[in-house]
C-alpha positions as MATLAB code, in Angstrom:
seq = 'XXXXXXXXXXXXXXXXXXXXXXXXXXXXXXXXXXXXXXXXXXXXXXXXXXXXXXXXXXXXXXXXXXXXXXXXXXXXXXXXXXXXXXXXXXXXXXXXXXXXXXXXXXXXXXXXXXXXXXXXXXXXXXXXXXXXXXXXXXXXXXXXXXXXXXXXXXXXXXXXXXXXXXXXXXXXXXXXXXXXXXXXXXXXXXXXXXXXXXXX';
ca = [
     -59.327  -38.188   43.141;
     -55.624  -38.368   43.086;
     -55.491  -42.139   44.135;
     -57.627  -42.905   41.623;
     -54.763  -44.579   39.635;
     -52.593  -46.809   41.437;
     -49.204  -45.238   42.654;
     -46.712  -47.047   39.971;
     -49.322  -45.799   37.176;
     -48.911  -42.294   38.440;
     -45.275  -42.808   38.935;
     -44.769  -43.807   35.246;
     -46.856  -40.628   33.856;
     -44.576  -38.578   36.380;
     -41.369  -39.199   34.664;
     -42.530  -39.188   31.435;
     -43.865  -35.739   32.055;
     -40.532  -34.869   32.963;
     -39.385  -35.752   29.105;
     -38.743  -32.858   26.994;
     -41.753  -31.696   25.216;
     -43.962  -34.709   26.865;
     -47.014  -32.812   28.475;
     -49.050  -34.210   30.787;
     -52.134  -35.846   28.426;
     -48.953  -36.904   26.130;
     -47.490  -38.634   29.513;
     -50.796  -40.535   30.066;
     -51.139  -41.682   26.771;
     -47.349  -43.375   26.590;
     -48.133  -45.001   30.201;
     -51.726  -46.465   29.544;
     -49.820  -47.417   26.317;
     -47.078  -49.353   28.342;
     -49.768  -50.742   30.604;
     -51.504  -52.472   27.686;
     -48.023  -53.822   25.862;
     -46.506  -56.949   26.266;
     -44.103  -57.476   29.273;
     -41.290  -57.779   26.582;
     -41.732  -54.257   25.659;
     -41.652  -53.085   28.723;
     -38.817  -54.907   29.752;
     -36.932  -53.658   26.335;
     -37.646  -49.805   26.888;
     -36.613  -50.599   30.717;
     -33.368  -52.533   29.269;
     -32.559  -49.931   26.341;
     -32.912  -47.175   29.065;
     -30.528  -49.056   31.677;
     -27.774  -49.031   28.911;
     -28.351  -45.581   27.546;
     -27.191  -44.757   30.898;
     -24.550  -47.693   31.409;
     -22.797  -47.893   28.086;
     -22.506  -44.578   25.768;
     -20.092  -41.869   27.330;
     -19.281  -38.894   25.213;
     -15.980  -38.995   22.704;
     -13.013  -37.511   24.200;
     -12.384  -35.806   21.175;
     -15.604  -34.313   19.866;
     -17.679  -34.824   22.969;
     -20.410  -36.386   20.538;
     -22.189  -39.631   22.429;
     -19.830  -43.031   21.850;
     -19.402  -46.861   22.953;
     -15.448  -46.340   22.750;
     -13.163  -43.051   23.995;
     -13.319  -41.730   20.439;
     -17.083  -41.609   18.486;
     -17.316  -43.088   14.770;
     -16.009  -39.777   13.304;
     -13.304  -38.855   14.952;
     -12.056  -42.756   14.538;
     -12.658  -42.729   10.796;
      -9.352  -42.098    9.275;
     -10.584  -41.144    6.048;
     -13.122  -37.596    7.430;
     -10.574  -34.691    7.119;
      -9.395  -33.633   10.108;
      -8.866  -29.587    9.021;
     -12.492  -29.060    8.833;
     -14.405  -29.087   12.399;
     -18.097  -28.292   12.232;
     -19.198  -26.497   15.756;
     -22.877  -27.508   16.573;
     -25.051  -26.674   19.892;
     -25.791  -30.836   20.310;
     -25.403  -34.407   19.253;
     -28.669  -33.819   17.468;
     -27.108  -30.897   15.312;
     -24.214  -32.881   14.120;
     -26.943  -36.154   13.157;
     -28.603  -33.730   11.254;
     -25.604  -32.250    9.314;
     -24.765  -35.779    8.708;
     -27.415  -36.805    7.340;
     -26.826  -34.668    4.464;
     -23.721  -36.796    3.418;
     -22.583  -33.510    2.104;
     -20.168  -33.229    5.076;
     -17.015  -35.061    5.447;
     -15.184  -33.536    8.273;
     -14.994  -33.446   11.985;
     -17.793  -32.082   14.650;
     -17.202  -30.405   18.042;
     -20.556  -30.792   20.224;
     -20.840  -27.706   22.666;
     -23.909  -29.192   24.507;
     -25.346  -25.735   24.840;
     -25.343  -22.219   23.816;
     -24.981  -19.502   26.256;
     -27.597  -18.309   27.384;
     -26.645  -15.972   30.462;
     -30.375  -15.560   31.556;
     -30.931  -19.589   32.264;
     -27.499  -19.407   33.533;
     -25.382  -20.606   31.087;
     -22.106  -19.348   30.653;
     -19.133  -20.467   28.881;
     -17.985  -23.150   31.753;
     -20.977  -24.770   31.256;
     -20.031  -25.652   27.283;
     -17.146  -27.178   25.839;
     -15.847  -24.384   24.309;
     -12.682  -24.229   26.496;
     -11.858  -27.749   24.924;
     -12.570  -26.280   21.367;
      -9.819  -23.717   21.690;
      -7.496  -26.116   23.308;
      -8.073  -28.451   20.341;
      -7.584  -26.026   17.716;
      -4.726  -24.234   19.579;
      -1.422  -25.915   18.243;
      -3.445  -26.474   14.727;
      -2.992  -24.757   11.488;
      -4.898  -24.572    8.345;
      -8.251  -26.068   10.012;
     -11.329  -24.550    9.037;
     -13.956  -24.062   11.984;
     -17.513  -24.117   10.562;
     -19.698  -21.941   12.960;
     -23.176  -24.094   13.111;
     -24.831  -22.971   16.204;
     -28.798  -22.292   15.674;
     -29.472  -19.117   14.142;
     -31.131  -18.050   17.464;
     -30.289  -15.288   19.307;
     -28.176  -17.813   21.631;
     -27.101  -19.376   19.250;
     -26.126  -16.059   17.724;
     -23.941  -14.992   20.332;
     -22.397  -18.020   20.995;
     -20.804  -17.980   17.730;
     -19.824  -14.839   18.098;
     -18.185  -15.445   21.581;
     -16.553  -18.148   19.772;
     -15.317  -15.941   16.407;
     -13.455  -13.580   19.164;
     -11.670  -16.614   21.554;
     -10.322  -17.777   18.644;
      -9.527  -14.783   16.498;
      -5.930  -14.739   17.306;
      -5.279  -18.307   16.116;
      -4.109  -19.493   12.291;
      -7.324  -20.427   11.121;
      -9.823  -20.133    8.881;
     -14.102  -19.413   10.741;
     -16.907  -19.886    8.792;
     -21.032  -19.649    9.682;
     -23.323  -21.734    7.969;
     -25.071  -19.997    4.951;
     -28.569  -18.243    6.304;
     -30.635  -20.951    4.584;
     -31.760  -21.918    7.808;
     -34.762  -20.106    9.131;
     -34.527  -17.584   12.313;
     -35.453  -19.214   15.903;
     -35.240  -22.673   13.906;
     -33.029  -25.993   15.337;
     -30.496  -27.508   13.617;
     -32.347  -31.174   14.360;
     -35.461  -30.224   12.747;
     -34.129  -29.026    9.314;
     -34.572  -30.878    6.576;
     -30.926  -32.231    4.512;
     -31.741  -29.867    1.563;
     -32.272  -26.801    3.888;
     -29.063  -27.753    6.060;
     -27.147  -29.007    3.105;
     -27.162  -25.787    0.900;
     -26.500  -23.939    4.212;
     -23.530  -25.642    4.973;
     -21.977  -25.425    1.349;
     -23.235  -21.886    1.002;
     -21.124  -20.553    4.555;
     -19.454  -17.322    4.620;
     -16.410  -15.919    6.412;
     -17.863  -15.206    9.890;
];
């Protein structure tokens, strides 16, 4: 029964299963989906894939995704550059700008530590946060991990490395709910939480 389908069909629902939050029936429904589409479909996802890869690095600044060394944010002149907004992921900071409300500059950790899946500090970019902020004064650092227990203490871990530096650290307001993602909120939700943050 497992040769049933032919080995590039099976191949296909393979590494879509290996998608975050694709399951297995999901994974057979997108590839009996691309089966039936026009070639030119295929050929775009295949294409759009190929220079996902090929094309967008992360910004040397920020480490958000970008098609030049710096992303669209840290390039824009006019975003003030004593506010930097710390989120988990590229997602986070989409979200938060979404809003409009927000008009400074992000720093994307690409984590949160989680010490039980084995991930430490090393593994995030929060050694390039305090070298960013190190020789700067009057910048305000707005804390916006997820309000998840990882998320938790990665703020915190970050509230004590930088704690002896001439700046102002913030946490998003609470409007967010407990065990929620940044990426998921809605701009209302994550726009009151960002103008209602407190001194962390």
């Amino acid at each position: 029964m497992t040769n049933f389908l032919p080995k590039p069909v099976r191949d296909i629902i393979e590494e879509f299963s290996k998608l975050p939050g694709i399951g297995p029936k999901s994974a057979q429904r997108l590839a009996m989906h691309l089966l039936y589409s026009p070639d030119s479909r295929a050929k775009s996802l295949g294409e759009a894939a190929i220079a996902l890869k090929k094309d967008v690095h992360f910004c040397k600044q920020c480490f958000n995704v970008s098609l030049e060394e710096l992303c669209g944010v840290c390039a824009d002149e006019t975003r003030d550059s004593k506010l930097i907004c710390v989120v988990e992921g590229v997602l986070d900071a989409y979200a938060i700008e979404r809003t409009g409300d927000y008009k400074g500059l992000y720093h994307v950790l690409h984590g949160s530590l989680s010490p039980v899946d084995g991930v430490g500090p090393e593994q995030l970019k929060l050694g390039e946060l305090v070298d960013r902020v190190r020789d700067s004064e009057g910048v305000e650092i707005i804390l916006a991990t997820n309000p998840s227990l990882e998320g938790e203490a990665t703020a915190l871990y970050i509230q004590k490395q930088l704690s002896n530096f001439t700046l102002k650290i913030t946490r998003i307001a609470r409007g967010l709910p407990v065990g929620g993602d940044l990426e998921y909120a809605d701009e209302i939700t994550l726009s009151r939480a960002m103008k209602g943050r407190g001194e962390y």
